[in-house]
MIMI-770017 format. One record per residue (C-alpha): residue number from 1; x, z, y. Coordinates in pm, whole numbers, plus 50000, padded with zeros to 5 digits. Example, Ala and Ser with C-alpha at 12.3 -4.5 7.8 and 13.67 -1.06 7.14 Angstrom:
REM residues 2
+-----+-------+-------+-------+
: seq :    px :    pz :    py :
+-----+-------+-------+-------+
:   1 : 51230 : 50780 : 49550 :
:   2 : 51367 : 50714 : 49894 :
+-----+-------+-------+-------+
***
This chain:
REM residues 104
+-----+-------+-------+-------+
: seq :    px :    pz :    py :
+-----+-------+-------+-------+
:   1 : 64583 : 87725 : 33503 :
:   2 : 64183 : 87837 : 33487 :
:   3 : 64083 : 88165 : 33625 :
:   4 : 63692 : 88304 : 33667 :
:   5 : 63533 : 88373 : 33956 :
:   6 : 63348 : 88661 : 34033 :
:   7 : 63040 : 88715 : 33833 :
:   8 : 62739 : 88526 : 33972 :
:   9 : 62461 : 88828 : 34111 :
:  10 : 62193 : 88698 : 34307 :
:  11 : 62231 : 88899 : 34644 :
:  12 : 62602 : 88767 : 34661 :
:  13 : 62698 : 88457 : 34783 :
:  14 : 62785 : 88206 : 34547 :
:  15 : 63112 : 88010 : 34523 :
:  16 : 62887 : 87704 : 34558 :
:  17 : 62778 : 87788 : 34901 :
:  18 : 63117 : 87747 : 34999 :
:  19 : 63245 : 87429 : 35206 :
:  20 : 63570 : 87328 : 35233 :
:  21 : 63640 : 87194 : 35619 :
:  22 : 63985 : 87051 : 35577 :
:  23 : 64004 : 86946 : 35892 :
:  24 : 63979 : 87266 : 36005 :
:  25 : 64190 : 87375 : 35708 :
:  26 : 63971 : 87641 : 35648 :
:  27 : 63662 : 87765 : 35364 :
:  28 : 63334 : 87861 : 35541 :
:  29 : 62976 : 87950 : 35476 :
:  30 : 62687 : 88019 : 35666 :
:  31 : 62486 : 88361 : 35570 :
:  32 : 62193 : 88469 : 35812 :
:  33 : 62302 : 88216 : 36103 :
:  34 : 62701 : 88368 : 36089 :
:  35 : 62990 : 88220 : 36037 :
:  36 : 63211 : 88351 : 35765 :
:  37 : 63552 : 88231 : 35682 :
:  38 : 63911 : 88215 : 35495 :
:  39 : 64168 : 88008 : 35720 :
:  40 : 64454 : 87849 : 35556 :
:  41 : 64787 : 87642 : 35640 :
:  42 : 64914 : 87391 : 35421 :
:  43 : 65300 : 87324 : 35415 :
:  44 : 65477 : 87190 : 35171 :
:  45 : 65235 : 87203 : 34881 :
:  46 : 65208 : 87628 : 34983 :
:  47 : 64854 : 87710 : 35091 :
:  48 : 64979 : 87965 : 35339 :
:  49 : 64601 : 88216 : 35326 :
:  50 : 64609 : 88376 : 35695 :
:  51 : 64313 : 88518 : 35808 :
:  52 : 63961 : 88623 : 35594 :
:  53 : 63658 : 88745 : 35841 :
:  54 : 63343 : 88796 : 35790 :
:  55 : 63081 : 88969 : 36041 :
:  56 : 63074 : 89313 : 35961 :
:  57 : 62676 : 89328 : 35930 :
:  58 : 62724 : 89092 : 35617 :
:  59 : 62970 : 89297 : 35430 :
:  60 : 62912 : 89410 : 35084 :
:  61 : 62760 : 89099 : 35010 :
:  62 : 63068 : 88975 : 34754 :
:  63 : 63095 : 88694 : 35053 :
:  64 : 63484 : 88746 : 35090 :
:  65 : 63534 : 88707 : 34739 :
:  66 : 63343 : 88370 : 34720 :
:  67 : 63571 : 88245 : 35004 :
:  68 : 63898 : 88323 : 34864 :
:  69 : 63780 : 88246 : 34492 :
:  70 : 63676 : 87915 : 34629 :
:  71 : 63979 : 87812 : 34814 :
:  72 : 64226 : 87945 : 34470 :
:  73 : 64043 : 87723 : 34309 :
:  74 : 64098 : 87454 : 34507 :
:  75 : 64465 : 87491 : 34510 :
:  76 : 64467 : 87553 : 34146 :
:  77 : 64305 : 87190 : 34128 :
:  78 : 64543 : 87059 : 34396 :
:  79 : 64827 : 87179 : 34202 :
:  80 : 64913 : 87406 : 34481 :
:  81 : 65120 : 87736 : 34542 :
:  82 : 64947 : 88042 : 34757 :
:  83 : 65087 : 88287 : 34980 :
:  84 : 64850 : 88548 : 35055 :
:  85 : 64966 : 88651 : 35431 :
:  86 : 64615 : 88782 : 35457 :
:  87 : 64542 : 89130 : 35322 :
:  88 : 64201 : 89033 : 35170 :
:  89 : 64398 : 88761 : 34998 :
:  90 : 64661 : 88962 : 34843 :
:  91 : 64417 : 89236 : 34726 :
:  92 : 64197 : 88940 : 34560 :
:  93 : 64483 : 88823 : 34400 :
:  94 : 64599 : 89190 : 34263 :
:  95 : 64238 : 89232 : 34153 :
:  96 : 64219 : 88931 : 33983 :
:  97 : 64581 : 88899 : 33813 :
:  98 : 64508 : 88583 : 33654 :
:  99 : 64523 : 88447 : 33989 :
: 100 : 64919 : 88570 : 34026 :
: 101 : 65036 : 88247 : 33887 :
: 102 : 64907 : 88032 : 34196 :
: 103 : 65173 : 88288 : 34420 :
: 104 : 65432 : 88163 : 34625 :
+-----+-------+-------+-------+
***
């Protein structure tokens, strides 16, 4: 399954700023010295999507949606199912419905 990501806009953070620290089993970036970051658990080939944050003084910035386009796509490549327990998650996923077929 392919899906797009968000359109590419030059005051947004890009999908390719985004790491993926599986040993943290977590996506991150870095935007003005902060943090930002969509924490996952794997179990049985389920990417379980807990928890989305980023600091409030970087919102609007499309850096959310880089985060959780970044990890779909990873478990899209990984041949893996999602459940979006997080809220962010679950409204990405409604927003973007070609996402739905990654859902748990």
């Amino acid at each position: 399954m392919q899906f797009s990501l968000p359109p590419v806009q030059p005051d947004k953070v890009q999908p390719n700023q985004v790491q993926h620290n599986s040993g943290q089993q977590r996506f991150e970036c870095h935007v003005d010295g902060l943090l930002c970051l969509a924490d996952y658990h794997l179990r049985d080939g389920v990417m379980h999507m807990t928890h989305t944050e980023v600091p409030p003084a970087l919102g609007g910035r499309g850096i959310a949606a880089a985060l959780v386009g970044a990890a779909l796509a990873h478990a899209t490549h990984a041949n893996l199912k999602v459940n979006p327990a997080c809220s962010y998650v679950r409204l990405y996923m409604q927003r973007h419905p070609e996402t739905l077929a990654l859902q748990a």
